[in-house]
C-alpha positions in Angstrom: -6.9 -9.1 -30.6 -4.1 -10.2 -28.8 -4.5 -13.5 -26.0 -3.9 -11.0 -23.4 -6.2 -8.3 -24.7 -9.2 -11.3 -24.9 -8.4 -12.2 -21.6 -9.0 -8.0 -20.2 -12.3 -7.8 -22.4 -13.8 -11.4 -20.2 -12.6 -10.3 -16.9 -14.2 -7.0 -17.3 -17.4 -8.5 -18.7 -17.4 -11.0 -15.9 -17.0 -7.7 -13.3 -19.8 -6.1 -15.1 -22.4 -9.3 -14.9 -21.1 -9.1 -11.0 -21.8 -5.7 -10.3 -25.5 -5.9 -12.2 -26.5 -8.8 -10.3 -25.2 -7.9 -6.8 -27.6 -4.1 -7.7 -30.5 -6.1 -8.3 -30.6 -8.1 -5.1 -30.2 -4.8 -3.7 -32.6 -3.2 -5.1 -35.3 -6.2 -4.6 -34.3 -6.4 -0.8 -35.1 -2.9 -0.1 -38.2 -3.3 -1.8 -39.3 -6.3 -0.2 -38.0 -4.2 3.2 -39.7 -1.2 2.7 -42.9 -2.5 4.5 -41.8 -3.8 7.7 -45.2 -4.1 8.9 -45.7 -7.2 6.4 -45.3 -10.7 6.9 -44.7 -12.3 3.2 -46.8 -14.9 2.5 -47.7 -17.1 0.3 -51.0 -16.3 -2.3 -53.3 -19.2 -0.9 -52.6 -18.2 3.2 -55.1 -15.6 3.2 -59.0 -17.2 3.4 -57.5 -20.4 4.2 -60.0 -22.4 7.2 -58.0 -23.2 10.3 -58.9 -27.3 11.4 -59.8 -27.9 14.9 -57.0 -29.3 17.0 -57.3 -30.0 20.9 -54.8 -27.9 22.9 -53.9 -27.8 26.4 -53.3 -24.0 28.0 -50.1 -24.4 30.6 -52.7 -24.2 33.3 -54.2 -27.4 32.2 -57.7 -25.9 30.3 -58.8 -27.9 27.7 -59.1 -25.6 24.6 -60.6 -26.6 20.8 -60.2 -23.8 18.2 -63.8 -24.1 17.3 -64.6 -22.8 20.3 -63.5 -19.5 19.2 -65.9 -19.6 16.5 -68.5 -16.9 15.4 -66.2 -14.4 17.2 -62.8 -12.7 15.5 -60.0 -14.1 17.2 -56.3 -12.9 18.1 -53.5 -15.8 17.7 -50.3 -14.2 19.3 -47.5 -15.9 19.3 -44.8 -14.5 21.5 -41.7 -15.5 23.4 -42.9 -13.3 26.8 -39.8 -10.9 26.7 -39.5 -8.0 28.9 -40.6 -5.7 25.4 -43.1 -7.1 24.3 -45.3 -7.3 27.6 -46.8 -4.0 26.9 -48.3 -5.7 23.4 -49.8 -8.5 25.4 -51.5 -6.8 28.4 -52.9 -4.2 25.1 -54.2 -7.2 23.6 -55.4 -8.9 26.6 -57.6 -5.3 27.2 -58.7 -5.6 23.8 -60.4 -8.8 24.3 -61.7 -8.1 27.1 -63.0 -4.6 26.4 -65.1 -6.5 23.3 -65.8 -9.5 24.4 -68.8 -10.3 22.7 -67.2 -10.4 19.7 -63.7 -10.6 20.2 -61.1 -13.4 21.3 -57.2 -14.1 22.3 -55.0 -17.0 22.5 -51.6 -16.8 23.0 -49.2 -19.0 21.9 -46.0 -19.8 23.9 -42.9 -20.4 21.5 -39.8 -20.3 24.2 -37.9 -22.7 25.7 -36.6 -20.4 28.2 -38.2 -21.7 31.6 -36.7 -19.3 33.7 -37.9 -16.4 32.1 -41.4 -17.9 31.3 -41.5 -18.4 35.4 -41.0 -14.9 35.9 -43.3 -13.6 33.1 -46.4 -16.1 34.2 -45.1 -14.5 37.4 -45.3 -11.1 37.1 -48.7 -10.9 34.3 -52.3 -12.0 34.4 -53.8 -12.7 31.8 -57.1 -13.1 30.7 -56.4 -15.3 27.9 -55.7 -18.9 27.9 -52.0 -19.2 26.8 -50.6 -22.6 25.3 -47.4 -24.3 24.8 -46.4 -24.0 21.0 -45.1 -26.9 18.9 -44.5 -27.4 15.2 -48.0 -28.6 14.6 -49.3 -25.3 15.8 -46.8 -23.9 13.7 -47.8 -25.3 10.7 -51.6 -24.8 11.0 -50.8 -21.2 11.7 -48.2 -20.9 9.7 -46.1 -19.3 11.8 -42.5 -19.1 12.6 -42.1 -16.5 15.3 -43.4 -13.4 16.9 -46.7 -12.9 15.0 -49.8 -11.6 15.6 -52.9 -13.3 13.3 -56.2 -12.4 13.2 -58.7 -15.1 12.1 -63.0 -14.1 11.1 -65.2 -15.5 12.6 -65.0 -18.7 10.5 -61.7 -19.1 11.5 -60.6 -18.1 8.1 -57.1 -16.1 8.5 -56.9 -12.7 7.8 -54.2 -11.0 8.4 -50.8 -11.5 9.3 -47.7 -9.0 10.7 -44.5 -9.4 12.7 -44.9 -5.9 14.0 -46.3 -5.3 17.6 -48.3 -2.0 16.3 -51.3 -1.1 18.5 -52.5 1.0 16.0 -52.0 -1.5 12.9 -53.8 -4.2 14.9 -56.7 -1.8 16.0 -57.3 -0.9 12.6 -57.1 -4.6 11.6 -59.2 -6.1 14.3 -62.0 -3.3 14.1 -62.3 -3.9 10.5 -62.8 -7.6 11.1 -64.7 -7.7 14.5 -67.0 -5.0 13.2 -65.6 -2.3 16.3 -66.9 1.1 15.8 -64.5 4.6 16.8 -65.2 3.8 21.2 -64.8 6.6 23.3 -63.2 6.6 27.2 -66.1 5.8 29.6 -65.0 7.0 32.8 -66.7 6.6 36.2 -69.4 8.9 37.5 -67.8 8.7 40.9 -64.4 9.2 42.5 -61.4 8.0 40.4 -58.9 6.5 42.1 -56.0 4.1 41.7 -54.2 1.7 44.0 -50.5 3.2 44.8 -48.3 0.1 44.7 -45.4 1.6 47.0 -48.0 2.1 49.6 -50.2 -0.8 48.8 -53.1 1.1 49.0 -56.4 3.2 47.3 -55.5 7.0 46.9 -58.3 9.1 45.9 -57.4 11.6 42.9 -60.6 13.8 42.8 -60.3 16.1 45.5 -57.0 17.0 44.3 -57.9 18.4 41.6 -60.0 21.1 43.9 -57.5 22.9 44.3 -54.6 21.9 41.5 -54.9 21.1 37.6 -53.6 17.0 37.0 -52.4 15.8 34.3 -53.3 12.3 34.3 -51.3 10.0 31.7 -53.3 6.9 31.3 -51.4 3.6 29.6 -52.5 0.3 29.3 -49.2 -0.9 30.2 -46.1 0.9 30.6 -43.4 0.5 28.0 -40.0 1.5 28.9 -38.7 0.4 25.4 -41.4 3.3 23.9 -40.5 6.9 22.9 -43.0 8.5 24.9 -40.2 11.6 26.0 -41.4 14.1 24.3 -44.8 14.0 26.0 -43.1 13.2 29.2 -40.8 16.1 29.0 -43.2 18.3 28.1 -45.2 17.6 31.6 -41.8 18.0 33.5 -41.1 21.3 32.0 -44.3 22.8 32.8 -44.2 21.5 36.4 -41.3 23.2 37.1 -42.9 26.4 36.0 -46.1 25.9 37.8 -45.2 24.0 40.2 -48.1 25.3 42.8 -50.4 24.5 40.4 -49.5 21.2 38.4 -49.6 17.4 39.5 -48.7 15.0 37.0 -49.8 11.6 37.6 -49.3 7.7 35.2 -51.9 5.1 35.8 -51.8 1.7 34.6 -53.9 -1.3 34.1 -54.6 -3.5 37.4 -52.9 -6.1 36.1 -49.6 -4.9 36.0 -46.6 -5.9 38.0 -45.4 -3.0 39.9 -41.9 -3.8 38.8 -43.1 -2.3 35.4 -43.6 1.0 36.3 -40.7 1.4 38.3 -38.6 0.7 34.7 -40.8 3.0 33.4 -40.4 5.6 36.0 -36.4 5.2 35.8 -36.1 5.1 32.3 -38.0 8.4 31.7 -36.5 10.2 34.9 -40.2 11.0 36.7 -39.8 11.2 40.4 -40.7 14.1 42.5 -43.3 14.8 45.2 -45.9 15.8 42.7 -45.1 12.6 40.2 -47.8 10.1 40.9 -47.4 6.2 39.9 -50.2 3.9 40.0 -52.6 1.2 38.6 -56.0 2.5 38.0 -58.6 0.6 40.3 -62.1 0.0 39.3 -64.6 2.4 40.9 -66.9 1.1 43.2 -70.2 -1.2 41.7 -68.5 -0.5 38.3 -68.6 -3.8 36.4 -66.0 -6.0 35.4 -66.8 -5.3 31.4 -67.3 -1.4 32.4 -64.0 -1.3 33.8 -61.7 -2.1 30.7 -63.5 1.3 29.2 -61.7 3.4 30.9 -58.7 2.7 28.1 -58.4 4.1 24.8 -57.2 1.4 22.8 -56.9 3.8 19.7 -54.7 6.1 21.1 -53.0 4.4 23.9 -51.7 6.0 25.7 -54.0 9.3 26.2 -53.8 12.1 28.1 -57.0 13.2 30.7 -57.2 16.8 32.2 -58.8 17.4 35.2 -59.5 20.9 36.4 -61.8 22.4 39.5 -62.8 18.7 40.1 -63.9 18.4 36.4 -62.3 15.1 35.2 -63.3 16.2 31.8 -61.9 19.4 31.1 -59.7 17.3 28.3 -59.9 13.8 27.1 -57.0 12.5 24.5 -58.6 11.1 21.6 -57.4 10.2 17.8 -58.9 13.3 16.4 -57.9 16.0 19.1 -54.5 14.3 19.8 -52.5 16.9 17.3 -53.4 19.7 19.6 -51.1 19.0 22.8 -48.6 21.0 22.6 -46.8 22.9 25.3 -49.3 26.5 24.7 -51.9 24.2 24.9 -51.4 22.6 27.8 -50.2 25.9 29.6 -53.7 27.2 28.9 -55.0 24.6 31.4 -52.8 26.2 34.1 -52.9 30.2 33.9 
């Protein structure tokens, strides 16, 4: 073999070693990609007991983690952008929903004053919410937006970077020992506070003589693909229109400002469009109110016909059935 010809047979052996190599971090980053729902950790995370530390909440509480003990506890930790508000207010229900055996603390991790300002601003909470700093980090093990769940030995549990209400439910009801809840609504009038107006509209005696469609969210997302569902509810209104209101109602503690994004972003105005936060019913108890949410299936969709607010309740296990027939068969 010639110099020349020794030198083609290395280069094309180097190519080859190249072009294996390169495939095979290919093929072990789509792998490890495949489950975005996952946070990779390390074997010994899982199980492991958090110590107590002493944290202050940024409106000066005085929190220990122990005092989280004997319940399941939430650990967000979140930068309080514009899309991932929605998450926290679901969360923040959550808690507060099962609060006898259920906590949430939420971590801070931004250095972005201004936007906190406007967050803090805009969003109660429920839940005590705390500056992050490395230590936290490291107890937690956590490096950015995550959402852990700890027992109620503050032994750590589980671990993602996705903001999946459904993931967490399943996750959290697993641990906190939640069974399948259903909606509890109000014997009396429902009713929600219109923001525009700044005042309590009544919703019951409308249905007297119209069929609603009542979409009721948690929090509104304008980031989420709800347009099929939102379309569908258009379309029908502008075939029944003497017969159809549509209305969206929130959580209380939203910022108006939300649903306005929300309403722009998914085109809903018109006279028979209805925006609103859903307002506790009168001597319905603090606890009682946060029933009123499905936090399996959030949002869900509540028919109310001939002043029957149950003609049709969304749940988990009827939720295949809306379709466009089916929700014509309220309306002829």
């Amino acid at each position: 073999m010639t110099g020349r010809g020794a030198l083609r047979v290395l280069v094309y052996t180097l190519v080859f070693f190249c072009c294996f190599f390169t495939l095979f971090n290919l093929v072990r980053l789509s792998r490890r990609s495949s489950k975005p729902t996952e946070t990779i950790v390390r074997e010994d995370y899982y199980n492991k007991s958090i110590p107590d530390i002493k944290l202050v909440s940024i409106d000066d509480r005085n929190i220990e983690l122990f005092q989280f003990k004997h319940k399941t506890l939430i650990v967000k930790f979140t930068k309080f952008l514009d899309g991932e508000i929605n998450y926290l207010i679901y969360l923040d229900y959550l808690a507060q929903r099962y609060r006898d055996r259920l906590s949430l603390l939420l971590f801070y991790n931004s250095n972005r004053a201004a936007e906190s300002q406007y967050i803090f601003r805009h969003s109660d909470f429920h839940a005590p919410i705390v500056k992050a700093n490395d230590l936290i980090g490291q107890v937690f093990g956590a490096k950015g937006n995550e959402t852990i769940i700890l027992d109620h030995e503050l032994r750590i549990k589980f671990k993602s970077s996705a903001n999946s209400k459904k993931l967490l439910y399943s996750q959290v009801s697993k641990y906190a020992g939640i069974e399948d809840s259903q909606v509890c609504l109000p014997d009396g009038d429902l009713s929600y506070i219109d923001p525009y107006r700044n005042e309590l509209v009544s919703i019951q005696s409308a249905s007297q003589q119209k069929v609603l469609f009542i979409n009721v969210c948690i929090a509104p997302c304008a980031e989420c693909s709800d347009a099929k569902r939102n379309d569908m509810q258009k379309g029908l209104l502008l075939t029944y229109p003497e017969k159809l209101e549509i209305f969206y109602l929130f959580g209380a503690d939203n910022d108006p400002l939300f649903l306005e994004e929300y309403k722009e972003k998914h085109q809903l105005f018109g006279p028979q469009i209805h925006f609103g936060l859903l307002a506790p019913a009168e001597g319905q108890q603090p606890s009682e109110y946060f029933e009123m949410f499905n936090y399996q299936n959030d949002p869900f969709l509540l028919v109310m016909k001939d002043g029957d607010k149950g003609a049709f309740i969304e749940n988990l296990d009827n939720s295949g059935t809306i379709d466009v027939d089916f929700l014509a068969g309220f309306l002829k």
